[in-house]
C-alpha positions as CSV (number, residue, x, y, z in Angstrom):
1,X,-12.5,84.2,35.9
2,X,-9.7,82.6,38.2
3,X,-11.8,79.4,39.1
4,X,-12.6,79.0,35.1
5,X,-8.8,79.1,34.0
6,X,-7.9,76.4,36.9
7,X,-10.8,73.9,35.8
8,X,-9.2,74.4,32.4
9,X,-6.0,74.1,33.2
10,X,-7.0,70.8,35.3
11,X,-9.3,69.3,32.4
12,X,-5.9,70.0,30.4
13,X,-3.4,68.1,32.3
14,X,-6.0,64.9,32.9
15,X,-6.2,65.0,29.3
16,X,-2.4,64.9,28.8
17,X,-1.9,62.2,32.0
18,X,-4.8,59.8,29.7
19,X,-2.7,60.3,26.7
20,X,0.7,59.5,27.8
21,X,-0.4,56.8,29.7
22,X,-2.8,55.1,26.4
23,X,0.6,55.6,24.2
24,X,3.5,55.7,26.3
25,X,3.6,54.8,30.0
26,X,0.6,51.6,29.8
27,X,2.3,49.4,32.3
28,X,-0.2,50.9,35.3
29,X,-2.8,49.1,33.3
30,X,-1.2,45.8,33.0
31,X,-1.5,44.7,36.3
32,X,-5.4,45.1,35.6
33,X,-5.3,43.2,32.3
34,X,-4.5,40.3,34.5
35,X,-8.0,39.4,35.9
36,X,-9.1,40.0,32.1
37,X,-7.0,37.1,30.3
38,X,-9.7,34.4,30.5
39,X,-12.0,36.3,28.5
40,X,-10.0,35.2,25.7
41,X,-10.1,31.0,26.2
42,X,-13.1,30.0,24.7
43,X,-12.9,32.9,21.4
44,X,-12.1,32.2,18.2
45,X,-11.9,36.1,17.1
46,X,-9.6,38.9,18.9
47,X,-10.3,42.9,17.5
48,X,-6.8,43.8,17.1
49,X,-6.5,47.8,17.6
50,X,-3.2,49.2,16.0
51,X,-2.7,52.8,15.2
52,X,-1.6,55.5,12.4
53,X,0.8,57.2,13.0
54,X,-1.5,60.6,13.2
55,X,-3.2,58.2,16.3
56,X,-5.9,57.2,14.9
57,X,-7.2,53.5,15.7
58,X,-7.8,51.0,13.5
59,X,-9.5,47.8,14.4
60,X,-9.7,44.7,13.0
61,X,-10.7,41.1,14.2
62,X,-7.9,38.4,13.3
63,X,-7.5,34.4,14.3
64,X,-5.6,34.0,17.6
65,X,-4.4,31.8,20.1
66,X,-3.5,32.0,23.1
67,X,-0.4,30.4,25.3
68,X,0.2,31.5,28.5
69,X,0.3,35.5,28.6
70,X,1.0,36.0,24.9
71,X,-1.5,35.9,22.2
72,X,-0.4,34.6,18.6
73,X,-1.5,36.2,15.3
74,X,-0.3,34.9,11.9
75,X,-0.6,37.5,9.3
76,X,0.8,38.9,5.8
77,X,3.7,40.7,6.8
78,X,2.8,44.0,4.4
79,X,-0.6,43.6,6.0
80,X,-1.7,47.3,7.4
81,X,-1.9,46.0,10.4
82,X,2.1,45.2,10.7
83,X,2.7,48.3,9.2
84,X,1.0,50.0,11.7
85,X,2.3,47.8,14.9
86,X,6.3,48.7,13.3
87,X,5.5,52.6,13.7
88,X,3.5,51.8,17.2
89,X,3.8,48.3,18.8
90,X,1.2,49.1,21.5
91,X,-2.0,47.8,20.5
92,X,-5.5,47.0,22.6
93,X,-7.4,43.9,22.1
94,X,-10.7,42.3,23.3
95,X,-12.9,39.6,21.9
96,X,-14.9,39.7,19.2
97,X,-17.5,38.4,16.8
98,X,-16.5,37.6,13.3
99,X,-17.5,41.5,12.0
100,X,-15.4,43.1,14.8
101,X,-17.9,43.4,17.4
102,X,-16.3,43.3,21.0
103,X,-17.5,40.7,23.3
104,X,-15.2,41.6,26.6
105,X,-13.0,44.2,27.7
106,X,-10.2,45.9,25.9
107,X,-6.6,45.2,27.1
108,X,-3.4,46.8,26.5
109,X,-0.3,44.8,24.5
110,X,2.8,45.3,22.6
111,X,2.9,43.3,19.3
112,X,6.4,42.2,17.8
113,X,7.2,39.6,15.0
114,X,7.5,36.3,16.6
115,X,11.2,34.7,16.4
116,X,11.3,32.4,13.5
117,X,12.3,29.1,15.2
118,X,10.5,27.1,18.1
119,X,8.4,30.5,19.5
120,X,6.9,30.9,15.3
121,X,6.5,27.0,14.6
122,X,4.7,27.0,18.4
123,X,2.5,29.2,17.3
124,X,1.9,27.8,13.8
125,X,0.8,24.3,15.5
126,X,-1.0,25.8,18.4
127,X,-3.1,27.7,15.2
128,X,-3.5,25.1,12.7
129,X,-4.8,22.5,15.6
130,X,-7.2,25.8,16.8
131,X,-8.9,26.3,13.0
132,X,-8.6,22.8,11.1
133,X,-10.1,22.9,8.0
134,X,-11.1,26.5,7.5
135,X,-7.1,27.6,8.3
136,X,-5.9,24.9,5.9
137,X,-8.4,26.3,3.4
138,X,-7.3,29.5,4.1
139,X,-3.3,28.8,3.9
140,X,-4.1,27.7,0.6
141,X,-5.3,30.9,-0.4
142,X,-2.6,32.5,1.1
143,X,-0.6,30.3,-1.4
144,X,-2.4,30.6,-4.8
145,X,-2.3,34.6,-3.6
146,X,1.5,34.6,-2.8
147,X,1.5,36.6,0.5
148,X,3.7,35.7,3.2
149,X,2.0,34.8,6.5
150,X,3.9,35.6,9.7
151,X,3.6,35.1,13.3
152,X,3.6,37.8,15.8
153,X,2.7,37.9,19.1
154,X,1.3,39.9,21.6
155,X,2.5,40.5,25.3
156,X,-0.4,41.3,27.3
């Protein structure tokens, strides 16, 4: 019966280590998310996991680019998914098809709302040069729709 409490007790305490490290202490991971970052060069779609605040995922693929180590989004700003990153800025993203489907392996970030000079307008170029016509087309809905697009980035 001794042998049974300790392999409990054991499975407990990996499950806690996994836990705090996926929602708290992720910077162990981030020195493997560096072989990782080229997966991302030649994509067009990133699934963007945020989370409730119960810690439930949520995934959803978004437009990116990419400059350097950080990856730009350009969203609504009362999009779910903002909501989501203010209550829990770590997020995981990989590649992905147009419906979600990852194409790579998932890496750890932190997702903040880009500063609103050079870093935002950056961004905004590095994305409107990246989709042409479809993010023009797309803008324009934003506008006839009233939303607010915003940049945010993520540090990988």
């Amino acid at each position: 019966m001794g042998a049974n409490w300790t392999r409990i007790a054991h499975s407990i305490q990996h499950h806690l280590i996994d836990s705090y490290s996926r929602f708290v202490n992720w910077d162990t991971k981030m020195s493997r998310n560096n072989n990782n970052i080229s997966q991302f060069s030649n994509e067009k779609y990133i699934n963007l996991e945020t989370y409730r605040r119960n810690g439930q995922p949520v995934q959803t693929p978004v437009w990116f680019v990419i400059d350097g180590r950080t990856l730009y989004i350009r969203t609504d700003i009362s999009s779910g998914k903002v909501k989501r990153a203010k209550n829990n800025p770590h997020v995981r993203i990989t590649p992905c098809n147009i419906r979600g489907q990852p194409k790579g392996k998932w890496m750890d970030g932190e997702m903040r709302m880009a500063s609103i000079t050079s870093e935002s307008e950056k961004a905004n170029q590095l994305l409107n040069q990246k989709y042409g016509l479809k993010g023009r087309i797309i803008r324009t809905f934003n506008t006839l729709r009233n939303t607010k697009p915003m940049v945010f980035s993520i540090q990988i």
